[in-house]
N, C-alpha and C positions, 0 to 999 in steps of 0.2 A: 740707367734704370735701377733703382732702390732694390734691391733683394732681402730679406730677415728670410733664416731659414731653422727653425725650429728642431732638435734630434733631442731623442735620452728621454722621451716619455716611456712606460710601458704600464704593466701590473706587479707590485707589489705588495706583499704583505704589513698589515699595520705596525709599526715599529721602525718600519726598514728604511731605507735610502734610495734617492736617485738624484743625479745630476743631469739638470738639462742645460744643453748649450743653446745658440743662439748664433749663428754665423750670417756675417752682413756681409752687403758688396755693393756700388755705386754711389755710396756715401764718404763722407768723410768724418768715418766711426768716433774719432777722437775727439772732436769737436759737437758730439752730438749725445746727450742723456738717454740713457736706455733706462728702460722697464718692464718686469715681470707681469702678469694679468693674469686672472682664472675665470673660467665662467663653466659653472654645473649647470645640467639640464633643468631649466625653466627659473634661473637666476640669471640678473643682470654680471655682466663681465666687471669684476673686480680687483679692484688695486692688490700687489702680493708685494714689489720689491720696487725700487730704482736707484740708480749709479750716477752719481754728476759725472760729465764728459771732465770736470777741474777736481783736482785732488780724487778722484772716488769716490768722495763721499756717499754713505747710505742711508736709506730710509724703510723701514719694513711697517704692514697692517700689525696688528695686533696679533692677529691671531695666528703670525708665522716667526712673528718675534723671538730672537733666540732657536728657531728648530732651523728657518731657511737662511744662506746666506748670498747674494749677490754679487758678482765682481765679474770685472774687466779684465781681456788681453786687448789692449790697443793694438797691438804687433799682427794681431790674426782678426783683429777686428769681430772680434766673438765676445758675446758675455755668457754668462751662466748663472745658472742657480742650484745650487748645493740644497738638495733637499733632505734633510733629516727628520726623525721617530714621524713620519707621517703618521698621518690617522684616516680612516674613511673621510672625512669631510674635508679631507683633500682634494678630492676625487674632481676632473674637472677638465677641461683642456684649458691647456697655459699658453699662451701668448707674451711675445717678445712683440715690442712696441722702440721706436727709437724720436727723440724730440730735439728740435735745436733750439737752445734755450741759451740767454746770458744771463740771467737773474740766478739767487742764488736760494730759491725757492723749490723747493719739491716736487714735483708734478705725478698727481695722483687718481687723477680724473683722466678718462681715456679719451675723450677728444681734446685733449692737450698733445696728444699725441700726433706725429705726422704719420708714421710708416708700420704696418704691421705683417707681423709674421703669418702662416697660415695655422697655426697652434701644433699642438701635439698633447696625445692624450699621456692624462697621469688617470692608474685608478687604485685605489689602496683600498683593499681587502680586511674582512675583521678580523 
């Protein structure tokens, strides 16, 4: 059975920092792309981050570019996201997502996705 297990949301101040991990189990982590996602109240769930299962590579929205950063521990089978200077329009619950892919393509659309977490809230304060 597939597990994504979401921790490190809370309430923060705008400026501030949070890191959230993302701890998996019944997969076979390394071989399989992970992805960050947010969805605010009465918006569709959107793309934030993702990590090729090959090199690491990354790919970030726009609008997290340079503040968030995404990366893998194979070893512990977790990823994370290094969330920096938030801002209110952060605010959202975030979603860990995992895909198995061999193309060497992006995936940024969430039914691209197989497995997800059950989120965790971020709320950033003005």
């Amino acid at each position: 059975q597939v597990q994504l297990v979401e921790s490190g949301g809370g309430l923060v101040q705008a400026g501030g920092f949070l890191r959230l991990s993302c701890a998996t189990s019944g997969l076979t982590f390394s071989s399989f792309d992970m992805g960050w996602f947010r969805q605010a109240p009465g918006k569709e769930r959107e793309f934030v981050a993702t990590i090729k299962w090959s090199r690491g590579s990354t790919f970030y929205a726009d609008s997290v570019k340079g503040r968030f950063t995404i990366s893998r521990d194979d070893a512990k089978n977790t990823v994370y996201l290094q969330m920096n200077s938030l801002r209110p329009e952060d605010t959202a619950v975030y979603y860990c997502a995992a895909t198995r892919t061999i193309t060497s393509y992006y995936y940024t659309v969430p039914n691209q996705y197989n497995y997800w977490g059950q989120g965790t809230q971020v709320t950033v304060s003005s």
